[in-house]
N, CA, C and O atoms as a DFTB+ gen file, in Angstrom:
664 C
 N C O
     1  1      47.332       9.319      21.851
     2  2      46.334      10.365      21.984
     3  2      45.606      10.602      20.661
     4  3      44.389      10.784      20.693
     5  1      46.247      10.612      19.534
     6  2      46.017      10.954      18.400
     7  2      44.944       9.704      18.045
     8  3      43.979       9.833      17.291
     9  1      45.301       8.526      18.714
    10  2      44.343       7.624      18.122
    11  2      42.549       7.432      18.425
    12  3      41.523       7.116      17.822
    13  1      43.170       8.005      20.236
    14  2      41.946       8.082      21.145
    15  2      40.760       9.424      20.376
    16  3      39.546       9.226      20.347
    17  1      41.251      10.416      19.948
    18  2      40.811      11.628      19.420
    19  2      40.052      10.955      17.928
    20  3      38.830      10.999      17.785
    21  1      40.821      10.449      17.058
    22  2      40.289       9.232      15.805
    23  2      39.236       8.761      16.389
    24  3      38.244       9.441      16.124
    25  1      39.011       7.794      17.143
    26  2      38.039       7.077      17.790
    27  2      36.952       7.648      18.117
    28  3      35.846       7.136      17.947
    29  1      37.141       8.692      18.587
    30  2      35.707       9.439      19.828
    31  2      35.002      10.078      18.194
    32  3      33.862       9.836      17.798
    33  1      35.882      10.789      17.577
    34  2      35.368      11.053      16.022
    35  2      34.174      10.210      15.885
    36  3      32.970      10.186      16.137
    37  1      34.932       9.669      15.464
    38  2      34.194       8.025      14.511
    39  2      32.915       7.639      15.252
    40  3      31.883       7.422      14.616
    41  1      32.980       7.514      17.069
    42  2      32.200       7.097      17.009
    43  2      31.106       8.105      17.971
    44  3      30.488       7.680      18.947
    45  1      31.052       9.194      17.568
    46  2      30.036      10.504      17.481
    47  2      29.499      10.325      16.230
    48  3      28.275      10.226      16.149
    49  1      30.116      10.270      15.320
    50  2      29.193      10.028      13.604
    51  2      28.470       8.817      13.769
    52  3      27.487       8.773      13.029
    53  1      28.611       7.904      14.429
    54  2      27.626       7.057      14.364
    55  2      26.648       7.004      15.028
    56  3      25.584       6.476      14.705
    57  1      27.022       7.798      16.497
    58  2      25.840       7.659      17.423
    59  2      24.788       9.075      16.450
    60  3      24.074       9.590      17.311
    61  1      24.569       9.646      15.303
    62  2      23.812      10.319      15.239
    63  2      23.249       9.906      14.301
    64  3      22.292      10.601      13.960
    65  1      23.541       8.581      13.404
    66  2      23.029       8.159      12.696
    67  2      21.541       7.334      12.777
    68  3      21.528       6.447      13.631
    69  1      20.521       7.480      12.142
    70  2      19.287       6.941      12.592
    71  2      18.945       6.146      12.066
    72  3      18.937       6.210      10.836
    73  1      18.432       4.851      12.824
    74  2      17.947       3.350      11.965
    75  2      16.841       3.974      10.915
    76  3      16.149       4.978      10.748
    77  1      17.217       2.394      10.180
    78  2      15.689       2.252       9.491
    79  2      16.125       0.608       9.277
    80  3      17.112       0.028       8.825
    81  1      14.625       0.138       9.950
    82  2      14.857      -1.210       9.486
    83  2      13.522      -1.752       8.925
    84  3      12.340      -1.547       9.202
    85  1      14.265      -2.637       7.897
    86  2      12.724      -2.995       7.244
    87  2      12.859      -4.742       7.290
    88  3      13.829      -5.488       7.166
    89  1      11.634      -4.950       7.492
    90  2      11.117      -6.442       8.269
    91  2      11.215      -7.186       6.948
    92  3      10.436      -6.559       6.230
    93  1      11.634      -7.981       6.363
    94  2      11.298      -9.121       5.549
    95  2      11.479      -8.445       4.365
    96  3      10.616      -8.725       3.534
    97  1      12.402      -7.555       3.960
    98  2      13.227      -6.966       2.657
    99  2      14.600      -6.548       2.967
   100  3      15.317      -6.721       3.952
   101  1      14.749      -5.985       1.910
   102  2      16.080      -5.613       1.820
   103  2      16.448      -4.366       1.738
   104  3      17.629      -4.074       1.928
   105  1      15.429      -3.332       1.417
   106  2      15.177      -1.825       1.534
   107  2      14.009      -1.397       2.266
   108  3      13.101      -2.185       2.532
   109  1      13.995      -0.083       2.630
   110  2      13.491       0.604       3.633
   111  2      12.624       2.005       2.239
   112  3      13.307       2.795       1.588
   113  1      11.263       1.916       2.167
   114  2      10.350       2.468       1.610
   115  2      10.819       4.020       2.040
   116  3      10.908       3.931       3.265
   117  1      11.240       5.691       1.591
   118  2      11.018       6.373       1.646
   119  2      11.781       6.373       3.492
   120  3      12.705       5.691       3.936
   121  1      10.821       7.549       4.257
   122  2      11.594       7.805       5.586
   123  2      11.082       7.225       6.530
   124  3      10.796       7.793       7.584
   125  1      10.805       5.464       6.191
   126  2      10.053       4.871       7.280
   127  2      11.251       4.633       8.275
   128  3      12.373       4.649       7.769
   129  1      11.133       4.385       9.802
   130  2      11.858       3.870      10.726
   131  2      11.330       2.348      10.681
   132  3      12.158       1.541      11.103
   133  1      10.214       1.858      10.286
   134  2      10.184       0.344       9.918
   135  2       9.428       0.210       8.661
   136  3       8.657       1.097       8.298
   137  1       9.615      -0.835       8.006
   138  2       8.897      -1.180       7.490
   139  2       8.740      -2.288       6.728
   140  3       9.802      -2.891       6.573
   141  1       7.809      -2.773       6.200
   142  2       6.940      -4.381       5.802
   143  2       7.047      -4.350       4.076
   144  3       7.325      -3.430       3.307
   145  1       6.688      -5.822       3.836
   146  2       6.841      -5.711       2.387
   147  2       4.915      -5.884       2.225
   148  3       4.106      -5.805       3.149
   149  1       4.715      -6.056       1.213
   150  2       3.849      -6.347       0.992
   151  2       3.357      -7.942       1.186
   152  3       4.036      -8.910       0.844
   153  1       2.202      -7.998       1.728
   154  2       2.208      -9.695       1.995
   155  2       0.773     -10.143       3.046
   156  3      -0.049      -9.229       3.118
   157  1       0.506     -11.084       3.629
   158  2      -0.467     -11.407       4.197
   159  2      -0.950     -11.333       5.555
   160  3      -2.064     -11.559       6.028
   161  1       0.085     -10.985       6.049
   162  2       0.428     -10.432       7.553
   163  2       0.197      -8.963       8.124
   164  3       0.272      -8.026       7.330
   165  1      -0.001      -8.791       9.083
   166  2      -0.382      -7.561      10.135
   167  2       0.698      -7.222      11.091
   168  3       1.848      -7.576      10.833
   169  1       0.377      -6.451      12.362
   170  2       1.109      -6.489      13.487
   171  2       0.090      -6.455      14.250
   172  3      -0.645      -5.468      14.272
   173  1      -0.154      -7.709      15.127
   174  2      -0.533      -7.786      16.494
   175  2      -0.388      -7.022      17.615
   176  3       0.521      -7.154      18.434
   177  1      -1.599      -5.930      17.679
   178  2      -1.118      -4.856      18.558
   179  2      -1.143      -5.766      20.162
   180  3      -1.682      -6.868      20.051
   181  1      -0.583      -5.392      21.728
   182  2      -0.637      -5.601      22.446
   183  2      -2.019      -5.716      23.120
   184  3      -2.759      -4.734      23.079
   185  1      -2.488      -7.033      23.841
   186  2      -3.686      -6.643      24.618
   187  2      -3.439      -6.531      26.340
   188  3      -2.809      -7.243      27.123
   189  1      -4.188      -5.384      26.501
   190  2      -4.054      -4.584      27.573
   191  2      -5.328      -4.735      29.046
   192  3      -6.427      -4.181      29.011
   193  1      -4.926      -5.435      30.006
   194  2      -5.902      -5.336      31.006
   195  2      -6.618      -4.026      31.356
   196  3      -7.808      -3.840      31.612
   197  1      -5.576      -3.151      31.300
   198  2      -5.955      -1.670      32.138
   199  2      -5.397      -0.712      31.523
   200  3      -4.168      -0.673      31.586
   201  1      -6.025       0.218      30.840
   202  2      -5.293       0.749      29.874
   203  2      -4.543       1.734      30.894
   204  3      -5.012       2.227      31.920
   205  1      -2.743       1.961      30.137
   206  2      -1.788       3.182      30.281
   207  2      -2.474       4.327      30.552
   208  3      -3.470       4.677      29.920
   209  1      -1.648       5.355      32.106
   210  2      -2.415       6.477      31.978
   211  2      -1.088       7.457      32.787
   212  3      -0.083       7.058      33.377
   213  1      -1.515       8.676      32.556
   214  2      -0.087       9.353      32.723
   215  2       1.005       9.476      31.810
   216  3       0.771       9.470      30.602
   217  1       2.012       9.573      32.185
   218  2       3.326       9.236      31.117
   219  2       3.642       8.233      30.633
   220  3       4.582       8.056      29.858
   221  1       2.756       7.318      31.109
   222  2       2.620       5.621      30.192
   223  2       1.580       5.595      29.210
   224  3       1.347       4.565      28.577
   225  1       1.099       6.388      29.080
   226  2       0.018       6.634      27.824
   227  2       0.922       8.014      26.739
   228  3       0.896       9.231      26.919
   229  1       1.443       7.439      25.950
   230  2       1.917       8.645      25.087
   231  2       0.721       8.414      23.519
   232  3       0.031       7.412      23.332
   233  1       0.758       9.130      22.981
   234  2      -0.161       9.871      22.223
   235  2       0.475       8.846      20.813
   236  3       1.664       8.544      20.713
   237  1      -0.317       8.538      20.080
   238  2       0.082       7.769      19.213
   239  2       0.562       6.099      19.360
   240  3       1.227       5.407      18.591
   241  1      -0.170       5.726      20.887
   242  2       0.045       4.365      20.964
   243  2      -1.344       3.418      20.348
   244  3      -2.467       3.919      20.391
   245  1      -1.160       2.249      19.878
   246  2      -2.002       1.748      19.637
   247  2      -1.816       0.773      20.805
   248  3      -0.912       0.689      21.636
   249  1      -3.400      -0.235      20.550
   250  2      -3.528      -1.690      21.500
   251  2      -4.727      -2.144      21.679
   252  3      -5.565      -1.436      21.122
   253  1      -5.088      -2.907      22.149
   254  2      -6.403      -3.793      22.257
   255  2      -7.273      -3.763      23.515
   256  3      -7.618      -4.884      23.890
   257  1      -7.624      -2.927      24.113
   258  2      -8.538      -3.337      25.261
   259  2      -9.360      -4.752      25.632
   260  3     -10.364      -5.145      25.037
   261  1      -8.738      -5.384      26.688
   262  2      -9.115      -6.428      27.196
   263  2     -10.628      -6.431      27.728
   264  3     -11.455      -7.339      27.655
   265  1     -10.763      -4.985      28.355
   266  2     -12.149      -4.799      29.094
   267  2     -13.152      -4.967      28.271
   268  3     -14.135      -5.625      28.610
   269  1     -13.041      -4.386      27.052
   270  2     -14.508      -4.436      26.398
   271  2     -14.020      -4.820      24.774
   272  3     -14.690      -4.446      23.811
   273  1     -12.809      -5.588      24.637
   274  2     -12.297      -6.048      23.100
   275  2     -12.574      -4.707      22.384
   276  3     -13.688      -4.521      21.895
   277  1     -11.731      -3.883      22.313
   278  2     -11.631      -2.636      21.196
   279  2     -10.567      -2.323      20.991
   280  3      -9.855      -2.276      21.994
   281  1      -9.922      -1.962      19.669
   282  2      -8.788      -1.032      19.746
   283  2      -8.919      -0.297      19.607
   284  3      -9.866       0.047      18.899
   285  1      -8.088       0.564      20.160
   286  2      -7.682       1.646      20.640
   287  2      -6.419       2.574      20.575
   288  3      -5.335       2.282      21.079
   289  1      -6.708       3.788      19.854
   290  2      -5.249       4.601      20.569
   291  2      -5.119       5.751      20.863
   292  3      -5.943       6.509      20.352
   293  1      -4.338       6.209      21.547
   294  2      -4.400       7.546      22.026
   295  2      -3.891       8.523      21.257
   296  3      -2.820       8.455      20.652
   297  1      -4.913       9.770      21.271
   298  2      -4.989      10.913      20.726
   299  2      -5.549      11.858      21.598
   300  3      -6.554      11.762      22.303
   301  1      -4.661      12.899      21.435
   302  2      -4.900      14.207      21.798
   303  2      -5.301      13.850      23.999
   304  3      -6.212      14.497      24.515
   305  1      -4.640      13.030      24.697
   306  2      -4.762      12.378      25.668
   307  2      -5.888      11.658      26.021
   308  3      -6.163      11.664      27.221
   309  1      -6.603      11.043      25.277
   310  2      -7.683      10.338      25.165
   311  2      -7.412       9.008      24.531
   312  3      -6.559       9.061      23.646
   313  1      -7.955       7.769      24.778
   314  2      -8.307       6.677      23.830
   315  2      -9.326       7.048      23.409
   316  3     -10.331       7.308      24.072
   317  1      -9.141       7.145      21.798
   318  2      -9.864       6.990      20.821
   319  2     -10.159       5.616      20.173
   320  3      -9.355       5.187      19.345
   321  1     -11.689       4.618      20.620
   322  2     -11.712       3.477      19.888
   323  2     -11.458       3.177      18.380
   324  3     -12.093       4.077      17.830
   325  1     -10.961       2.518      17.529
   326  2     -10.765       2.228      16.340
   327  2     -12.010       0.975      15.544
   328  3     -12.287       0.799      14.358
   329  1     -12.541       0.274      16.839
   330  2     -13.107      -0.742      16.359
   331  2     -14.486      -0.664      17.107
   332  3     -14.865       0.124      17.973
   333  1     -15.223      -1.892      16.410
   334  2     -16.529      -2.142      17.594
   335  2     -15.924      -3.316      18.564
   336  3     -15.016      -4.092      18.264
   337  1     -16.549      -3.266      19.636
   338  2     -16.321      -4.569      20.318
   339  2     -16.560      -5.648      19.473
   340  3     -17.504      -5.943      18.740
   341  1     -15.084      -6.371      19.841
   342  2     -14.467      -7.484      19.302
   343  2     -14.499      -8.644      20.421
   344  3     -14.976      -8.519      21.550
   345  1     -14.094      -9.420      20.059
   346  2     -14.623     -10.939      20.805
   347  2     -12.443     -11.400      20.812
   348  3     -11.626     -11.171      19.920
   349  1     -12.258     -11.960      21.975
   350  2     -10.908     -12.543      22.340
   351  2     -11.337     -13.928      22.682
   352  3     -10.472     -14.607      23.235
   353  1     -12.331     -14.409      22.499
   354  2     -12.354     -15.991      21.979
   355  2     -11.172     -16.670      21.236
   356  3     -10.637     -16.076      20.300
   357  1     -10.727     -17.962      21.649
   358  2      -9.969     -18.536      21.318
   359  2      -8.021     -17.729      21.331
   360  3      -6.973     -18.161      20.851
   361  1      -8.258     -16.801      21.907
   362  2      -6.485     -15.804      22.081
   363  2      -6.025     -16.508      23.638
   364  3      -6.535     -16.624      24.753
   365  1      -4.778     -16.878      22.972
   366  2      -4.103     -17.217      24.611
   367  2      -3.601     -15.794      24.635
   368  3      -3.021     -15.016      23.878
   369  1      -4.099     -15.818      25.867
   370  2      -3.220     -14.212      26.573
   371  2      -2.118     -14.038      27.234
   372  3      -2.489     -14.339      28.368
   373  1      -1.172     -13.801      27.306
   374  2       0.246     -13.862      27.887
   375  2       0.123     -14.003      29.329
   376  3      -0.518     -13.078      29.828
   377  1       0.450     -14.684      29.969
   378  2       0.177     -14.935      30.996
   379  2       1.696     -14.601      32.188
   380  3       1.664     -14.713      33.414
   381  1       2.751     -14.238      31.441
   382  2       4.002     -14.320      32.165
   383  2       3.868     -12.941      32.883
   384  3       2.908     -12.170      32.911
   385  1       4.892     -12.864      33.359
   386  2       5.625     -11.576      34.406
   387  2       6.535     -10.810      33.252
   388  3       7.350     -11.217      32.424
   389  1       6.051      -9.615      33.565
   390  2       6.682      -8.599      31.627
   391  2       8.330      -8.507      32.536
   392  3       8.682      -8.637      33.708
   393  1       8.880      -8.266      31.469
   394  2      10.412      -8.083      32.066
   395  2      10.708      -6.956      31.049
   396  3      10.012      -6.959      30.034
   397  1      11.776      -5.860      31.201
   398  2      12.554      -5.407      30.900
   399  2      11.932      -3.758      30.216
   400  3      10.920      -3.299      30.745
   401  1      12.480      -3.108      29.265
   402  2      11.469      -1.744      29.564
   403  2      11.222      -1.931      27.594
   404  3      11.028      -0.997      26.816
   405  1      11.290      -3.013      27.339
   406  2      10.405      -3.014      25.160
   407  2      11.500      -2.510      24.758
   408  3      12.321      -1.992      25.515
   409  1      11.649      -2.632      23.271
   410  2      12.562      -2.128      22.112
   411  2      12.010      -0.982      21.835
   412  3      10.833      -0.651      21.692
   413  1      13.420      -0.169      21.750
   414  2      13.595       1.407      21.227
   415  2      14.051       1.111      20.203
   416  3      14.955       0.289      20.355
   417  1      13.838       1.434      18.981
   418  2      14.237       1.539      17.669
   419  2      14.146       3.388      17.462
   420  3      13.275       4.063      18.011
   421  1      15.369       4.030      16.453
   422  2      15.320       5.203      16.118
   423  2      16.351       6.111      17.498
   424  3      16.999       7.158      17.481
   425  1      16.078       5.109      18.546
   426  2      17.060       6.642      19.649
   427  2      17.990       5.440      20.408
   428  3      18.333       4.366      19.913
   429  1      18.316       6.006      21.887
   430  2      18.744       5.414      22.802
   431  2      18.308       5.234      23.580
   432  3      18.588       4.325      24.362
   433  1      17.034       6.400      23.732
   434  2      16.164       5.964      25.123
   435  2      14.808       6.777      24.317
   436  3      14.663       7.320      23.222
   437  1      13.951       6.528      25.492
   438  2      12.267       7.257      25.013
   439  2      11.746       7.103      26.364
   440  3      11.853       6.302      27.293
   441  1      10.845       8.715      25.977
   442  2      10.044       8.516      27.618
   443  2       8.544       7.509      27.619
   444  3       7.797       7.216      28.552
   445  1       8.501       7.189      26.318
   446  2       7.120       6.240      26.043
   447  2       7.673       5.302      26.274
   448  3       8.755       4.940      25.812
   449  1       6.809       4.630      27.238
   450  2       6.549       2.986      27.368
   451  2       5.741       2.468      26.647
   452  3       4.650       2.974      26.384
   453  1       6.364       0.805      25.986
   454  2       5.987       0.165      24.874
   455  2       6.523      -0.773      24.915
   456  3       7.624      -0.695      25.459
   457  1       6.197      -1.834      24.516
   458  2       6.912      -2.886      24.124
   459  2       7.769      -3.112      23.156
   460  3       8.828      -3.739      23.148
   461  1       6.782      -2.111      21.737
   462  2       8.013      -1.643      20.819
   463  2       8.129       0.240      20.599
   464  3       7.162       0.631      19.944
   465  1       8.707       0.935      20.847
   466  2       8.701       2.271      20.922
   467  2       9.717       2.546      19.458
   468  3      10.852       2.118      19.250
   469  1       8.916       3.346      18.642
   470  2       9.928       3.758      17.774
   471  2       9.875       5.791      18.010
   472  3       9.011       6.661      18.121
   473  1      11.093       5.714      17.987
   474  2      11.527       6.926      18.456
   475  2      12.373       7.631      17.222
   476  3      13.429       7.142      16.818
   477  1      11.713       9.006      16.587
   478  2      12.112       9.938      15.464
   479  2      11.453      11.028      15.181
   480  3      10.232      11.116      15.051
   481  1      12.322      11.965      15.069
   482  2      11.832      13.477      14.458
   483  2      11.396      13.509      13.347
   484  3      10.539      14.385      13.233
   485  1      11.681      12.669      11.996
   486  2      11.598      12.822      11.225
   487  2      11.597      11.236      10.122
   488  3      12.047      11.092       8.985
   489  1      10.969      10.347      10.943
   490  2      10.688       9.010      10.032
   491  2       9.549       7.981      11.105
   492  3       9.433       7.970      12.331
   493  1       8.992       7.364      10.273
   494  2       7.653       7.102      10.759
   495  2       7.260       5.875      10.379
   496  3       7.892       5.481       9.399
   497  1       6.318       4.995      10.852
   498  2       6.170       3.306      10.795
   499  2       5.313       3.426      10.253
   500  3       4.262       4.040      10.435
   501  1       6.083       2.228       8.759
   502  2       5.097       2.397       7.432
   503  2       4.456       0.564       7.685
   504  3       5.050      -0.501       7.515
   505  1       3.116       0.839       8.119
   506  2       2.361      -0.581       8.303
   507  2       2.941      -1.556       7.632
   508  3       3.852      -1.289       6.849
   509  1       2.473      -2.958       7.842
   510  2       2.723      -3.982       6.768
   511  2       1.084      -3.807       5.479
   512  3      -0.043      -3.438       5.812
   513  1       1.520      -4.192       4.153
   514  2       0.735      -3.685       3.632
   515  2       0.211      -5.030       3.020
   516  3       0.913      -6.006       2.757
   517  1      -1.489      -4.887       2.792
   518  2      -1.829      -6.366       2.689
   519  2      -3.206      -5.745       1.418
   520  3      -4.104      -4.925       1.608
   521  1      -2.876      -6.497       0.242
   522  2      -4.538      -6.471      -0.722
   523  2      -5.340      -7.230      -0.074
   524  3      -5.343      -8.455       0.044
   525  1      -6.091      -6.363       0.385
   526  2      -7.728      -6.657       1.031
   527  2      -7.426      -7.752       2.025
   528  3      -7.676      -8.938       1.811
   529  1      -6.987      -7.378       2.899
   530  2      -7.010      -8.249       4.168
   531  2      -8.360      -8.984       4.470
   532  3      -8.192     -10.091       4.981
   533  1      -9.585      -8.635       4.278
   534  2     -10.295      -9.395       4.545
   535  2     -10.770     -10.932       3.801
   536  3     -11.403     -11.943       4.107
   537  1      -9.911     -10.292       2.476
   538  2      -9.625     -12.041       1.520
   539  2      -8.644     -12.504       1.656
   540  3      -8.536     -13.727       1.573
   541  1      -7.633     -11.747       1.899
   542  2      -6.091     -12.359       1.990
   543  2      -5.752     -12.925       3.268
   544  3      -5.291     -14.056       3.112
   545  1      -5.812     -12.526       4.620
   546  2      -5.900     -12.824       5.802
   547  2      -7.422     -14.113       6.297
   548  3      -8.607     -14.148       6.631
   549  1      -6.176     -14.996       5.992
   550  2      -7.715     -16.453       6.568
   551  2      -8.069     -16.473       7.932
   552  3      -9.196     -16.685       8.381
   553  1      -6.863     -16.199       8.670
   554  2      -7.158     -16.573       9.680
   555  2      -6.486     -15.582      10.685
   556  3      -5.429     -15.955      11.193
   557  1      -7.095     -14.105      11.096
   558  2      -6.355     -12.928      11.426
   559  2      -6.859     -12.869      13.230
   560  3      -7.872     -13.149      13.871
   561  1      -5.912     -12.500      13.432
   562  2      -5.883     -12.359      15.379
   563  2      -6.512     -11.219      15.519
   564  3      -6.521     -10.213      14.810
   565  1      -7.230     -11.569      16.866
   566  2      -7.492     -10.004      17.121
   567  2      -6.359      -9.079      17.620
   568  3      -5.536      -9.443      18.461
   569  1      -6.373      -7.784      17.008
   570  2      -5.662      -7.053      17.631
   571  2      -4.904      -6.866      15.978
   572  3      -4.094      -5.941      16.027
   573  1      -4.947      -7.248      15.138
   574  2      -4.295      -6.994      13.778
   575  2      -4.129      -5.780      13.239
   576  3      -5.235      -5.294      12.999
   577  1      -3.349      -5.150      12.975
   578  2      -3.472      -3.812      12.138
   579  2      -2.434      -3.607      10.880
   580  3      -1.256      -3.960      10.916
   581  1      -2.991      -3.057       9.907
   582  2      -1.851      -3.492       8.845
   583  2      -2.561      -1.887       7.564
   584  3      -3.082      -0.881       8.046
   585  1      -2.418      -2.042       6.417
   586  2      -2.704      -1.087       5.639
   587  2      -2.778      -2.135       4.350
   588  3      -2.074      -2.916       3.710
   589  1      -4.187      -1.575       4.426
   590  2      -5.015      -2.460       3.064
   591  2      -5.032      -1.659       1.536
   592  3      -5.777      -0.730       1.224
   593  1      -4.244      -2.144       0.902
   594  2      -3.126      -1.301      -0.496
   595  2      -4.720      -1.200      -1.380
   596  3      -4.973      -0.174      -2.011
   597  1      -5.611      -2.240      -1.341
   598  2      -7.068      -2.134      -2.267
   599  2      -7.772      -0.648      -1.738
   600  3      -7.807       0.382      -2.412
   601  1      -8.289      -0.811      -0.433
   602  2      -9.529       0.407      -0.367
   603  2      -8.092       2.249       0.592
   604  3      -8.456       3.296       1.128
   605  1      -6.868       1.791       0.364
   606  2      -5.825       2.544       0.586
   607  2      -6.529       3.330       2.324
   608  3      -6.946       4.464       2.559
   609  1      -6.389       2.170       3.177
   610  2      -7.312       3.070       4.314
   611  2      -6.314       1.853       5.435
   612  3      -5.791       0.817       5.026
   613  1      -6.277       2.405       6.973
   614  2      -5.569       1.501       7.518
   615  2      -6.599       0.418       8.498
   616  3      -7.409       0.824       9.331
   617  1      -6.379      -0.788       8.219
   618  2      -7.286      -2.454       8.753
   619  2      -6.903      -2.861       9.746
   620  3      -5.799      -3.360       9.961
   621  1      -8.163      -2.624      10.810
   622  2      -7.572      -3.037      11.933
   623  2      -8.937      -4.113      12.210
   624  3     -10.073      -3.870      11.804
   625  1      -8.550      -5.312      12.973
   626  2      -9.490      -6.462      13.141
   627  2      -9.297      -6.596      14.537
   628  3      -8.330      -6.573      15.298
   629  1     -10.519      -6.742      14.633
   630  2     -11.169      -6.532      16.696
   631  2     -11.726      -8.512      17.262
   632  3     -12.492      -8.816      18.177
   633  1     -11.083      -9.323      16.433
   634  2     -11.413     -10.336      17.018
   635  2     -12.999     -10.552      15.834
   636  3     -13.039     -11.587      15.169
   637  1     -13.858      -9.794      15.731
   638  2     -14.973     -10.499      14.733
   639  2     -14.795      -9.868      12.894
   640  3     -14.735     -10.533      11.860
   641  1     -14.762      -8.735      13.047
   642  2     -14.653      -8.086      11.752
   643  2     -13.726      -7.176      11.736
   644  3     -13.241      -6.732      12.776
   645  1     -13.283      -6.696      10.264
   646  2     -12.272      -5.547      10.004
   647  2     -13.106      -4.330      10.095
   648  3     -14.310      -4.353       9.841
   649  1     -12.472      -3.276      10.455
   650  2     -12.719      -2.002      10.453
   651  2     -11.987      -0.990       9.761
   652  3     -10.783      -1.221       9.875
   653  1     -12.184      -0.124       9.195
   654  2     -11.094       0.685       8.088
   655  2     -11.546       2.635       8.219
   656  3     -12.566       3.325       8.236
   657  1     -10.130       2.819       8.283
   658  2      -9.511       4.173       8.614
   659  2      -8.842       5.264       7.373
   660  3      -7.786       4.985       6.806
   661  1      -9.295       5.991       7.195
   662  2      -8.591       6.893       6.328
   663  2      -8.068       7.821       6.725
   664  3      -7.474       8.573       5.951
């Protein structure tokens, strides 16, 4: 009994413990739940036939509109565009049957649907960070978004040109 009581302990302290994982280092920047080193790379947001609506649209998603090449994300229950129409020339588009409900990072579950959902009260996804993506990035996908450390604003590329956010 005494051991079973040890156990359930132990592993309550862990279930309250909250990730942080950082992609391609070895430390985690401040109270990010992910994060990037510095380097030449983005994250390829998802492109979307029909955009999320209801409780599949949570507030703070990004992604790419297929209909008219824009990204996009939702605020305040609205898509808010990020870009001008962008061109999906030359993008193979996923063509499979989606399976399973995306990675939760930060909880155990989330009511946002995502492919990647990071879930926290109190830590937040620190972009991958790139000097001047538009020299450093030769050859960038549409749908790219990353944080450009030169003009300190966040770079998102719509398939023709970058666009930048403060």
């Amino acid at each position: 009994m005494k051991k079973i009581i040890i156990l359930a302990i132990i592993l309550v302290g862990f279930s309250s413990i909250n990730a942080q994982v950082g992609m391609g280092k070895t430390s985690v920047d401040g109270d990010a739940i992910l994060d990037f080193p510095v380097a030449e790379t983005g994250i390829i947001l998802p492109i979307v036939e029909t955009l999320p609506t209801g409780s599949a649209a949570s507030n703070g998603t990004f992604l790419l509109d297929k209909t008219d090449s824009t990204i996009k994300m939702r605020e305040n229950d609205l898509w808010v565009p990020l870009s001008d129409t962008g061109s999906l020339t030359g993008i193979m588009l996923n063509a499979s049957a989606e399976t399973g409900g995306g990675v939760i990072i930060g909880a155990a579950s989330s009511p946002a649907q995502g492919v990647l959902v990071l879930e926290s009260a109190s830590k937040a996804l620190v972009l991958p960070k790139v000097n001047d993506p538009v020299t450093s990035m030769k050859s960038p996908i549409a749908g790219t978004i990353c944080y450009d450390t030169v003009s300190k604003t966040v770079a998102v590329f719509d398939g023709l040109k970058w666009s930048f956010w403060k």
